[in-house]
N, C-alpha and C positions, 0 to 999 in steps of 0.2 A: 423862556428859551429863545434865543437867537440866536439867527443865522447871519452870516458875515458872508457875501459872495468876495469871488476869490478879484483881487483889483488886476483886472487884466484884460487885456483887448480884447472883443468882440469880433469875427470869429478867432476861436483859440488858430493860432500857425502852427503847421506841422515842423518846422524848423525847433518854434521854441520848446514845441512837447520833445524831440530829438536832442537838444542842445539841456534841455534841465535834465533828463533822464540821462545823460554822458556820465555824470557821476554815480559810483555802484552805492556810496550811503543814500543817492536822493531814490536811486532803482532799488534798493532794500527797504527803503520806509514804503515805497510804494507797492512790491509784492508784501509785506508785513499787512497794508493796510487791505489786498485782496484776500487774502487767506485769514484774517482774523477780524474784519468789518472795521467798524467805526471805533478808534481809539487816542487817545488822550498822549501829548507827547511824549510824557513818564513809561508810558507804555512801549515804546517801538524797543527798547533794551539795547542800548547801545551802547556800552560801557568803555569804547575804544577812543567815544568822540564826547565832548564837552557837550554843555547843555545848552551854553550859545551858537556853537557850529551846526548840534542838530535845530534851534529852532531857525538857523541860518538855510538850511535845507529844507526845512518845510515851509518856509516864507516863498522858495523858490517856485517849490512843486507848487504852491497856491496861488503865486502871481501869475505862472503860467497857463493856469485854469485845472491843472491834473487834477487836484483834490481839494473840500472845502469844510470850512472851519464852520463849526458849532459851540456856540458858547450857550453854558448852560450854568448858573450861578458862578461859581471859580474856577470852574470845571473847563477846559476846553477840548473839544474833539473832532478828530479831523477823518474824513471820509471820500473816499473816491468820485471824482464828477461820472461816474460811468456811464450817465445816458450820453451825455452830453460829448464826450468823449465818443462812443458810438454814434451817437447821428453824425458826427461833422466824419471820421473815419472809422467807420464800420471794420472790423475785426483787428485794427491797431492792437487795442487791449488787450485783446485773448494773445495776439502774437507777443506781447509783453509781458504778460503774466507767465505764458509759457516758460519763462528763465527760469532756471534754478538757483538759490542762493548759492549751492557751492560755484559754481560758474563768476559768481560778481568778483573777486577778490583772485 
């Protein structure tokens, strides 16, 4: 099993977490990924957007530091930084998860 951390500066900026979460597909993989844990890009169901647009969007969310990649033989899964995201701004997260997907669209 390996882990890939996400290639993205040190401390994460609250601009870039603001400015990758502007798009409501990059804020729906991300409430997907709070409500259902660690999952695999086949998984997020997104039948509206191509398979390059969504890995397009989760390249995003991971350069940014929001969420990180697990590979595990062909398998890859991706999962929320959520301490990490809490230590640098304590209750961001909760006020982001608080969205509801009918709100995104």
């Amino acid at each position: 099993m390996k882990i890939l951390e996400a290639t993205r500066p040190t401390p994460i900026k609250l601009v870039d977490v603001f400015s990758a979460l502007s798009d409501p597909v990059r804020l729906k993989i991300l409430l997907c990924l709070a409500h259902h844990g660690e999952k695999s890009c086949a998984g997020f169901q997104m039948s509206h957007i191509s398979k390059s647009t969504l890995s397009h969007h989760v390249k995003i969310l991971r350069e940014t530091g929001l969420i990180q990649l697990r590979i595990d033989g062909r398998q890859h899964f991706y999962r929320i930084c959520q301490s990490e995201l809490d230590t640098q701004f304590p209750g961001l997260l909760a006020s982001i998860l608080q969205t509801e997907e009918k709100d995104l669209l």
